[in-house]
N, C-alpha and C positions, 0 to 999 in steps of 0.2 A: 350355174345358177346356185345360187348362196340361198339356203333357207335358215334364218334367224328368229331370236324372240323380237319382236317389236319395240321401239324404242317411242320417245313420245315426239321427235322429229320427222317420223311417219305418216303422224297422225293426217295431215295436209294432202298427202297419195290415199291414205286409206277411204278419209272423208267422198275425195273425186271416186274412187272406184266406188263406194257406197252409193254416190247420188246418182253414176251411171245406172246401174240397177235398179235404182228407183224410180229414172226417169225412163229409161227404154224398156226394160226389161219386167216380168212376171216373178222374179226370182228374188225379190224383197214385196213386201205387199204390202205397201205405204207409201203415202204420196206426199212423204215432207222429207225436203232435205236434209242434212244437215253443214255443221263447218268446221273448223278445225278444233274449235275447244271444245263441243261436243264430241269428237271423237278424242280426242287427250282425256275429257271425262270418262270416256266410255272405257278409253285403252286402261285407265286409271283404275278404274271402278274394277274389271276385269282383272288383272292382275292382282288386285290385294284381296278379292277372292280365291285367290288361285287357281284362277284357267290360265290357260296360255292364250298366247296372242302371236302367230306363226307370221311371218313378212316373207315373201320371194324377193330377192333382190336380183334384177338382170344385171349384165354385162357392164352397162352403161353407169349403177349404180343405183338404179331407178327403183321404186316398189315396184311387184309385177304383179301383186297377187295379197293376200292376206287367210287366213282360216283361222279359228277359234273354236271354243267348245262350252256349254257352260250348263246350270241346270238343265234339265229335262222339264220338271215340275218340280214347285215349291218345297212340297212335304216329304218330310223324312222318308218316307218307306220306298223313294225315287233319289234316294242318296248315290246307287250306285251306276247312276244313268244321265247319262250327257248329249244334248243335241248341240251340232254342231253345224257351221255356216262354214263356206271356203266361196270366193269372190275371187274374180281373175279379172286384171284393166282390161279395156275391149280392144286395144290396139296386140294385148296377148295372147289371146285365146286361142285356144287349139293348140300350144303350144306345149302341152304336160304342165305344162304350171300348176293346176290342179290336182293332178296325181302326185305332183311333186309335196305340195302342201298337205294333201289330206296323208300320203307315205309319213311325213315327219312330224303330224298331228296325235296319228293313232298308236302309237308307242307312249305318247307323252299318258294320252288315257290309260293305256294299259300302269303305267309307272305310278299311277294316282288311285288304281284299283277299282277302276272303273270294268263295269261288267257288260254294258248297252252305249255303244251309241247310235243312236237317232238322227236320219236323214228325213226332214220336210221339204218335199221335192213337188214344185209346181207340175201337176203331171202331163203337160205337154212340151217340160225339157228334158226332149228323150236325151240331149248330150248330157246334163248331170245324172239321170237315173244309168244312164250306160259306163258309163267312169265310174258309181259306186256299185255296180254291179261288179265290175272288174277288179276291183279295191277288196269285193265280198260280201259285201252287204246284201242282204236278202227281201225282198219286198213281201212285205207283212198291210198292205191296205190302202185303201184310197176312198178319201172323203171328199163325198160329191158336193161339189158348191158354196163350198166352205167360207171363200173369198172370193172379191171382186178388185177388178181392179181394167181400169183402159176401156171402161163401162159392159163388162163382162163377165160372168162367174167364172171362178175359178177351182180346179178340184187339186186337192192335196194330195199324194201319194208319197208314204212311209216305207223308207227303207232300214233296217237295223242291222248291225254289226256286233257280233259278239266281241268284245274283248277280253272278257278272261273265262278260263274252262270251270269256276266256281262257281 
């Protein structure tokens, strides 16, 4: 498995695995899709801020996977804190692809001097809260009923990872 920056010929896998999670899934909380030039904007947009934008590439050539990272919150004094998303296509899951993305994610933050990053984790996806547990992350809180979504509340549960000993 080939883990790359993102190019904007991506964009097209990133969008499908994005609207999967919109559509089946708890793990985006929003109920509009998107398409490919909105994700070119986004990869765009992303980039010349300077986050990264991680791609899994399988065997076949395929996207497998994507992760990213970007503010936390707006204001200065959250300068040194990044939350961060990782998406895996559903024909890949379970496969490490996610360990494998968020492994070559959190060096990038460390390299940017970044000191938190922040995982928003729907908290009845025990498989992401277990994968950032084993990554290291520590669970610091859960916000009851935060969102809904598939006519449902939904509760938020915060995991954090230190990145630098500063």
């Amino acid at each position: 498995m080939l883990i790359r920056h993102a190019i904007a010929s991506d964009a097209e896998t990133i969008a499908e695995i994005y609207n999967d999670a919109v559509l089946n899934t708890t793990a985006i909380w929003n109920d509009n899709t998107v398409d490919r030039a909105n994700r070119q904007e986004w990869l765009q947009a992303r980039q010349q801020a300077g986050f990264p934008v991680l791609v899994a590439i399988d065997e076949q050539g395929n996207v497998a996977g994507y992760a990213t990272y970007g503010d936390w919150r707006p204001w200065d004094g959250y300068r040194h804190t990044v939350e961060h998303s990782v998406y895996v296509h559903p024909a890949m899951r379970g496969k490490g692809i996610g360990k494998s993305l968020m492994q070559s994610l959190i060096p990038l933050a460390v390299e940017q001097g970044k000191h938190i990053m922040v995982a928003g984790i729907e908290s009845t996806n025990t498989a992401s809260i277990s994968l950032h547990r084993k990554l290291g992350f520590v669970e610091v809180g859960t916000l009851r009923e935060v969102g809904t979504k598939f006519g449902r509340w939904l509760d938020l549960t915060f995991l954090q990872l230190r990145c630098s000993e500063a």
